[in-house]
N, C-alpha and C positions, 0 to 999 in steps of 0.2 A: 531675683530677676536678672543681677549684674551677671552670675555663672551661666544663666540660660541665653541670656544675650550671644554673650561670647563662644559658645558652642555654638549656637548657629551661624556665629559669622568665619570662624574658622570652616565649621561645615562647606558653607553657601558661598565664600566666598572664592571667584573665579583665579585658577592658579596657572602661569605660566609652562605648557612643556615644553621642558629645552630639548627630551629624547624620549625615545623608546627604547627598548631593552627586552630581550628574549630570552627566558631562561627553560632546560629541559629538552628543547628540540635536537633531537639526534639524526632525524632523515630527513625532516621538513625545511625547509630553503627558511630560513629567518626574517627575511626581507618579504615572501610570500603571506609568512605569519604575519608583519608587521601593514602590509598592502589589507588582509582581508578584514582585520581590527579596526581599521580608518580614520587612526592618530595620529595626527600629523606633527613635526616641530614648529612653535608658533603657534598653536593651538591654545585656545582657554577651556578650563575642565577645572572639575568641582568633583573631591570623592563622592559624590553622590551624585554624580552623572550617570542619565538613564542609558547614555551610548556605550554604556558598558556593560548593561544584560542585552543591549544588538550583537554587540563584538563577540561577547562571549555565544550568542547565538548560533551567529554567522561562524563561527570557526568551529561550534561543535557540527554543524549541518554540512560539514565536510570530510566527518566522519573519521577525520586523522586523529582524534583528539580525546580520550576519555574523563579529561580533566581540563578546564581554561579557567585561570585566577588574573586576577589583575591588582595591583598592588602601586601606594606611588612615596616614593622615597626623595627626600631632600634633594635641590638641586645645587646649583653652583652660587645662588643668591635668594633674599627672603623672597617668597612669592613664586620662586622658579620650583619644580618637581620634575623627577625623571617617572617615567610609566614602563612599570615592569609588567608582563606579558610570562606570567607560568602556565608551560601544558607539561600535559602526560599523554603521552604520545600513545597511538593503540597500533597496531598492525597496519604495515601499509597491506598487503595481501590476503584478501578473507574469501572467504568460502561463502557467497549470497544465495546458492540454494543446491540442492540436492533433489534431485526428482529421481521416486524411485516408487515403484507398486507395481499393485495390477490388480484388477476386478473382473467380476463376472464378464463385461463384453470383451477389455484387452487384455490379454494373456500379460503382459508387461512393458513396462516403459519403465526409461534412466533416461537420464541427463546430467547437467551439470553448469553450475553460475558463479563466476569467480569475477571480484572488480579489486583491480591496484588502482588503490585511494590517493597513489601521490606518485602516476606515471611521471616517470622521467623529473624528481623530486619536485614538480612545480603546481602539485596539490591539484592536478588533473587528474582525474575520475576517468578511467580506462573500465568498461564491463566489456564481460562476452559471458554468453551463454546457449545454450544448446541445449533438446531434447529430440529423443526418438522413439516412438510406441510400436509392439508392433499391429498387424493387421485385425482389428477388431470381429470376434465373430459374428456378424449380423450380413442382412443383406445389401451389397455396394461399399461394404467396408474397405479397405485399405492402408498401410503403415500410414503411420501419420508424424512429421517432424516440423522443429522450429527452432530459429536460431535467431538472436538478438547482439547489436554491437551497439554499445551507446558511449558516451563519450560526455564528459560534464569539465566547461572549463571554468573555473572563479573568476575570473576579469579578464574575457574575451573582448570584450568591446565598454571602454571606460568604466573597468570595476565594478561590470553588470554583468553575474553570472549567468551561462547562456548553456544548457543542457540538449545534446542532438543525439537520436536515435535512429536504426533502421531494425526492423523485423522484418523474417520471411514464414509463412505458416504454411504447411503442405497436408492438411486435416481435413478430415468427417463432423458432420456434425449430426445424431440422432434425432429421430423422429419417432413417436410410438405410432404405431399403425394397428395395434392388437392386445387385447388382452386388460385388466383394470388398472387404474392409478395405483401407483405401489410395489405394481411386479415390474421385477425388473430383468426378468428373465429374455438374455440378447433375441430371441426369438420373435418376441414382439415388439420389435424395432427396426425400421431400415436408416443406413445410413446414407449422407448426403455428401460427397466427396467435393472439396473447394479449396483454392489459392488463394493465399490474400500476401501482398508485402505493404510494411509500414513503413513509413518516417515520419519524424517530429522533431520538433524545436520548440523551447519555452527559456523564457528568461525569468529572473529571480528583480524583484524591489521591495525593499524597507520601505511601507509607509504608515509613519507612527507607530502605534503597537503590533502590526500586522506585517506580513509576510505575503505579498503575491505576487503571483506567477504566472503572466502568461503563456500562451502558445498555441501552437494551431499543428494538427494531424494529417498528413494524408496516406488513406489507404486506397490500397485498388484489389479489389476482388471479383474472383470470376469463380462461377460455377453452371452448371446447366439441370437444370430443374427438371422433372418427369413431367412428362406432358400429364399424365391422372394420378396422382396420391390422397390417398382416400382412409381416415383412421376410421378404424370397426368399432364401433362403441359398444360397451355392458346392454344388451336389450336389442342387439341386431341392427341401431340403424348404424349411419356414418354420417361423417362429414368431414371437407376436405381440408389436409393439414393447409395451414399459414406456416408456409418456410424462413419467414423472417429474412430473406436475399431474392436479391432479384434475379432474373436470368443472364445469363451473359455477365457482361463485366459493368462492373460498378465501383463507387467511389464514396466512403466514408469520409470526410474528412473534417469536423469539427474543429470549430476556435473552442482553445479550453482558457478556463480560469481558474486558480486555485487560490485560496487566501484563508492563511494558518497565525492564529493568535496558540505561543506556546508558551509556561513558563516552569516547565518541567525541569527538573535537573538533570535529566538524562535522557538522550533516548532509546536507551537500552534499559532496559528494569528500571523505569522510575519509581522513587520513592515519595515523592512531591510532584506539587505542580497540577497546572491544567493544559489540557490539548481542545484546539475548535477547531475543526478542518472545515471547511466548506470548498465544494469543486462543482462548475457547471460547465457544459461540453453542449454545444449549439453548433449543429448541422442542417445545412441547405445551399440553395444558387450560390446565395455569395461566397461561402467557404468552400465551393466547388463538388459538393456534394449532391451526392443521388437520393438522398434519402433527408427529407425535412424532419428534423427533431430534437427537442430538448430535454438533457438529462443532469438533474441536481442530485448529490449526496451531500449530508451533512453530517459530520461525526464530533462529540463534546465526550471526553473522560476527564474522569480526577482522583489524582493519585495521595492518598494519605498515609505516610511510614511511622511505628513506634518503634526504636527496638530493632529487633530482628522480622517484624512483622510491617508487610504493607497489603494497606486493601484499595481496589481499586472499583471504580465503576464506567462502565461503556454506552454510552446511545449510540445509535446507528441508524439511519434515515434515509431513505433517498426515491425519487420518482422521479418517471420518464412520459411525453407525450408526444404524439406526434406520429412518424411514418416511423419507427426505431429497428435498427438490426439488430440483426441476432446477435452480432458480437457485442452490440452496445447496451443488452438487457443482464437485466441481476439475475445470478446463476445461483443455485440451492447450494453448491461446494463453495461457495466463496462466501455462504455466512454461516454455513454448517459445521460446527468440529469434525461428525461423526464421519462425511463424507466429502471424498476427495475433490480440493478444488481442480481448476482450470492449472493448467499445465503452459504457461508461457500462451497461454490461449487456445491450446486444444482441449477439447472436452474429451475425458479416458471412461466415463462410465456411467450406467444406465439408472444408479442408483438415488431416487428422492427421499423427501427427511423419512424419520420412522412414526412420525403420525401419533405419538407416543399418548394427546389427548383427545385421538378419536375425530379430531376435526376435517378440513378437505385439505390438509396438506400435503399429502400425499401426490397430491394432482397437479402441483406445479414444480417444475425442474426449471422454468426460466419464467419471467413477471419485468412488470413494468413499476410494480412497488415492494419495497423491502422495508423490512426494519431488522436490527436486533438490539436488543438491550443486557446486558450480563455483570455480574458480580465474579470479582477476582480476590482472591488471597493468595499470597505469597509470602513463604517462610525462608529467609535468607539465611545460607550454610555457610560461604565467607565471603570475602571480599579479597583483591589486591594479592594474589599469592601466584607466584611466578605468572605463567599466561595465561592462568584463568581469572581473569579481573571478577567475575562477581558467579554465583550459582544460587538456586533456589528449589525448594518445590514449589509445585500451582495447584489451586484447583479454584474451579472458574463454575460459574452456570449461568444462565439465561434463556431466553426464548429468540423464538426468527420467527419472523414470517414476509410470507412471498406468494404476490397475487398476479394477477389479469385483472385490471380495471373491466375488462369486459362479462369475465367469464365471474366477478362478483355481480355484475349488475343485473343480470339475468339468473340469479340465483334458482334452484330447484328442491333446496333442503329447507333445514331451518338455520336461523343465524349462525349459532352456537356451530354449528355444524358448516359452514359455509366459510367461518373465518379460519383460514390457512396459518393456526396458527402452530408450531412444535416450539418442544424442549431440548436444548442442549447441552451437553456437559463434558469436561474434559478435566483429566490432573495426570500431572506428570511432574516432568525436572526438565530445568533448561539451564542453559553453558553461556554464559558472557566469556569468549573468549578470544587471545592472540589473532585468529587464525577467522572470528566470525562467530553469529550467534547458532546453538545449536538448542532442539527443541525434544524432549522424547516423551512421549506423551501416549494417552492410550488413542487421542483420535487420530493422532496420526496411525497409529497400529490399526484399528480399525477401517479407515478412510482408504489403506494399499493394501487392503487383502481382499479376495473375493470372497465376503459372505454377504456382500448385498447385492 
């Protein structure tokens, strides 16, 4: 009992820091490192203070870091301890995206997403990014471009990190007007030519095990609607599309909340740990919006490594209700491998899931409910060697699915057949590196070439 004692009172027992200490930082300001950790001198601390998987949190969620230790070494008297602060520092300069394809409707689009992770060494979060497509072939088509500056500062306003954005989108968005669920042949499709510019602002707070994030949106969009559009349906009749945008100029602007319980080890290739995201985005009068509506996602994964092996599992969730726009609806590319997502927000092609069990999948390109669920495996090739910090192969599978509350409720088949449900699947190799993550995969191959 006397040795168990004594181990916990060394453990448990509160210790004087007289300092902090920064070891490894080569571009990053020390004092910045030492401001985002939230250690003060004069402070009591216990090696098993829980404010030390925050610290290490908070400094990995600034993306300079691919390593945070903390360690506490004798002080200048019993009871005193100095609090040592080890990183490993990653790229201030990375490469956040690469936009590049092209499908049956657009002949081609590039772009390009670059963020310096530690503007002007003071752990300020500088992006920009851009794309450009060109003129889609359908009817009322037009280039379509977007460009993005955000800006993320760690302790803007008393050590409460404050994230601001602006977007401008100069895009089409498709409509079938012809032809069955599935084809996607640009001929039966017109397109709907619209502006939108964004900005936003969200702050960051620790409370207790969680991570949330307010902030609030606003956009303003203009388009002008055909006075008749009218889709031809399989059997001769019609009925008249729902554009999801009002006419004239309107105004999205939702309060969002975000709030992330994480205890991953990385968040790049993790090998451990669990991820809960939850996010909800509530639009109306009072946040100055056109459009009344509520949208929840919720996402839980969990990452188990043996070895050179890690397997992983993904839920995915989310619904919407209300008066909801089209830009604020679940898109088939943004839970599908096989097909290309949204591009900074424009939509590049005509192409829904492949229907691969027969059911009404096919028939939704946009929905007010999603899921997907998916199984991952990852075989790691090395680690830590000059600027490739980590590499692996994947391969992944799952299911999506993606509905219309409306257009289930009025069902015309039989269930099995009504529920929107496909299968997904992707395997490739991906790059943990210097410079940013890079991903080569078949669905990307498939997703930017026209054969859907």
């Amino acid at each position: 009992m006397l040795p168990l004692l004594l181990a916990f009172l060394l453990v448990n027992n509160p210790l004087l820091l007289e300092r902090v200490r920064v070891q490894g930082a080569r571009d990053t300001n020390s004092s910045f490192i030492k401001r985002e950790a939230g250690f003060r001198r004069g402070q009591y601390i216990t090696p098993e203070d829980p404010r030390f998987e925050w610290a290490r949190w908070r400094l990995m969620s600034t993306g300079l870091f691919r390593e945070v230790l903390f360690r506490l070494e004798r002080g200048s008297a019993r009871g005193r301890v100095v609090l040592v602060i080890e990183v490993r520092e990653r790229g201030a300069l990375i490469i956040e995206h690469i936009f590049f394809g092209s499908s049956k409707v657009t002949p081609l689009w590039a772009g390009l997403g670059v963020v310096d992770r530690n503007f002007l060494g003071r752990g300020i979060q500088l992006r920009l990014a851009g794309v450009a497509a060109m003129a889609p072939g359908v009817f009322g088509g037009r280039p379509q471009a977007a460009f993005h500056v955000g800006l993320f500062f760690p302790d803007l306003t008393r050590g409460i990190p404050v994230n601001m954005w602006i977007q401008g989108n100069h895009g089409v968005e498709f409509y079938r007007i012809f032809g069955e669920y599935g084809d996607s042949d640009p001929e039966n499709f017109m397109a709907l030519p619209y502006m939108r510019f964004i900005s936003g602002v969200s702050a960051a707070f620790i409370v207790g095990p969680f991570h949330v994030s307010p902030g609030l949106e606003l956009s303003v969009m203009h388009t002008r609607l055909p006075s008749e559009a009218v889709q031809h349906l399989p059997g001769g009749t019609t009925r008249k599309i729902a554009f999801g945008m009002k006419d004239g100029v309107s105004f999205i602007s939702p309060a969002t909340m975000t709030v992330i319980y994480d205890t991953r080890d990385s968040f790049v290739l993790p090998r451990r740990g669990v991820l809960i995201r939850l996010t909800g985005r509530l639009g109306g009068p009072m946040t100055g919006s056109s459009y009344n509506y509520l949208k929840m996602e919720g996402t839980f994964s969990i990452h188990r490594g043996s070895g050179r092996s890690t397997w992983s599992m993904l839920v995915y969730g989310g619904g919407s209700m209300g008066n909801v726009p089209l830009p604020e609806r679940f898109y088939i590319g943004d839970l599908h491998d096989m097909i290309s997502p949204r591009a900074m927000g424009l939509d590049l092609t005509t192409a829904s899931g492949p229907n691969l069990f027969g059911t009404n999948a096919s028939r939704f390109r946009w929905g007010n409910i999603a899921a997907r669920t998916e199984l991952r495996y990852d075989f790691s090739l090395h680690s830590d060697r000059s600027w490739i910090y980590r590499s692996s192969l994947f391969v992944k599978a799952g299911l999506v699915f993606l509905a219309s509350t409306s257009e289930l409720k009025y069902r015309t088949s039989s269930l099995w057949h009504s529920i929107p449900v496909d299968a997904t699947f992707d395997l490739g190799f991906q790059l943990d590196t210097e410079f940013g993550v890079f991903t080569f995969s078949l669905g990307n191959v498939i997703g930017r070439i026209p054969v859907r």
